[in-house]
C-alpha positions in Angstrom: 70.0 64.2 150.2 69.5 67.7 148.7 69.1 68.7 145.1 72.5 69.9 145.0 74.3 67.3 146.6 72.2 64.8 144.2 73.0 67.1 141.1 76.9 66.6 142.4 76.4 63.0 142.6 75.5 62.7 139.1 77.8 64.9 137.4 80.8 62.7 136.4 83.1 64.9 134.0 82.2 67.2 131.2 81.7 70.7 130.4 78.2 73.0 130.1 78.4 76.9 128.7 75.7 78.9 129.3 74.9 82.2 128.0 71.7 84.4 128.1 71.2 86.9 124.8 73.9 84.9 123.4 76.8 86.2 125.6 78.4 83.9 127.4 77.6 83.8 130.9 78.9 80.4 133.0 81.2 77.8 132.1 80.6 75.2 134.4 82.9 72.2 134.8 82.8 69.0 136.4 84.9 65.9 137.4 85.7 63.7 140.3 83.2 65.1 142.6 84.4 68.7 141.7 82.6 71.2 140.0 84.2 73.9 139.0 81.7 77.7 137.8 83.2 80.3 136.3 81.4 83.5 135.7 82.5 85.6 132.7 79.8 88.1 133.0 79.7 89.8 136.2 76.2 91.8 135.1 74.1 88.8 133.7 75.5 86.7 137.4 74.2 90.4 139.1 71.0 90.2 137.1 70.4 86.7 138.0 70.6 86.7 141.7 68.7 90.4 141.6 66.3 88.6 140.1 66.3 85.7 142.1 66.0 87.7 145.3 63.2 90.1 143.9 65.0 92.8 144.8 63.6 95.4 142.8 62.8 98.4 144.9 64.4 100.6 146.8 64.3 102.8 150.5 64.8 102.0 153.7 62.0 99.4 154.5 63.7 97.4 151.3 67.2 97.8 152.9 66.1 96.1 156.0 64.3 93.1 153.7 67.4 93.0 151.9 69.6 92.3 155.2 67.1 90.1 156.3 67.4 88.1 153.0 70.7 87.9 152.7 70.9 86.3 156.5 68.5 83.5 154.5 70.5 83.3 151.7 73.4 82.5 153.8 71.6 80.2 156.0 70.6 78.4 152.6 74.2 78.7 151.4 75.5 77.4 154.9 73.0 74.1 154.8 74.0 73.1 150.7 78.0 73.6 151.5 78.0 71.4 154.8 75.5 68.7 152.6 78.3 68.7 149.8 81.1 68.5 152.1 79.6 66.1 154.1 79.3 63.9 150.8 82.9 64.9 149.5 82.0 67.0 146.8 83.5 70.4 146.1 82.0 73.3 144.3 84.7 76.1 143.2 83.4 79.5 141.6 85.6 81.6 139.7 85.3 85.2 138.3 87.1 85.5 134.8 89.3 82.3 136.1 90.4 83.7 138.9 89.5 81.6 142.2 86.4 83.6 144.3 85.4 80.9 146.9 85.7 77.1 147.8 82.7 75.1 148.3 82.3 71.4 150.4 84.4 69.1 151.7 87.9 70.9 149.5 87.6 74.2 151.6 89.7 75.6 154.0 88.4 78.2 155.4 90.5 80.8 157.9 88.6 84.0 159.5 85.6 83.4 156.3 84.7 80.8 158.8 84.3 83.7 161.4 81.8 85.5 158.9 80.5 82.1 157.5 79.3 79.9 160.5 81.2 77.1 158.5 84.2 75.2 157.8 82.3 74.0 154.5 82.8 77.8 152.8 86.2 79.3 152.1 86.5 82.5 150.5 90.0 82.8 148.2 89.8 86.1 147.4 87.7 88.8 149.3 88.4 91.3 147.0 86.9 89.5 143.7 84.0 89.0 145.7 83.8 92.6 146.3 84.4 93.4 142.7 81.3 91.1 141.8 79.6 93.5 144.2 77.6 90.1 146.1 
C-alpha cells in the first residue's frame, strides 16, 4: 500500500486549510473515501511544484530535463491514481471551486486517457489546467 493510498485510508471526514505567508493556499476536504483539494492560489501551487521539481534554471539542456521530468512525474502520477482507484478512493482537485481533474476509482476519463496511459485520471476541464499553467 502506498503512502497516498494509506493517507486516503485514514482520512474519514473533515476539513484542513493551508496557507503559506498567511494567504490561503489549499482547502482540502475529505469524506467517504473522497478527498476533495482546492487550490485558491494558483502562484503559491506554481511555486510549490517549481520547487518540488528544482526547476530553477533555464536553456535548452534544462528544457530537455524538464520533458524528461515531467514523463516521471506522470509515471509517478499514473502509479498513485491506479493504487487509489484500485482501493476505491477518489482524489478531486479544484481551481477556485471549479472542477480541474478526477482522481481514483470516481474518474471517467475520455481522450485524457489517450494522454494519460490511464483510466484512473480524468481531466474535467483542460482549459483550467491550462490556466494553472501545469
Amino acid at each position: 500500500m502506498s503512502l497516498a493510498t494509506l493517507i486516503a485510508e485514514m482520512l474519514r471526514s473533515g476539513k484542513v486549510t493551508v496557507s503559506a505567508n498567511n494567504v490561503e493556499a489549499l482547502e482540502i476536504r475529505a469524506h467517504n473515501k473522497q478527498i476533495d483539494v482546492n487550490s485558491v492560489n494558483k502562484d503559491i501551487l506554481k511555486q510549490t511544484l517549481t520547487a518540488a521539481q528544482g526547476n530553477e534554471s533555464r536553456g535548452i539542456r534544462n528544457a530537455l530535463e524538464q520533458i524528461k521530468s515531467a514523463q516521471s512525474t506522470l509515471g509517478m502520477f499514473r502509479d498513485v491514481a491506479e493504487e487509489l482507484s484500485a482501493a476505491g478512493i477518489t482524489v478531486t482537485l479544484s481551481y477556485k471551486g471549479d472542477l480541474v481533474a478526477t482522481i481514483g476509482s470516481k474518474a471517467k476519463p475520455k481522450l485524457s486517457s489517450i494522454i494519460t496511459g490511464t483510466k484512473a485520471i480524468e481531466i474535467n476541464s483542460p482549459r483550467k489546467l491550462v490556466e494553472l499553467d501545469l
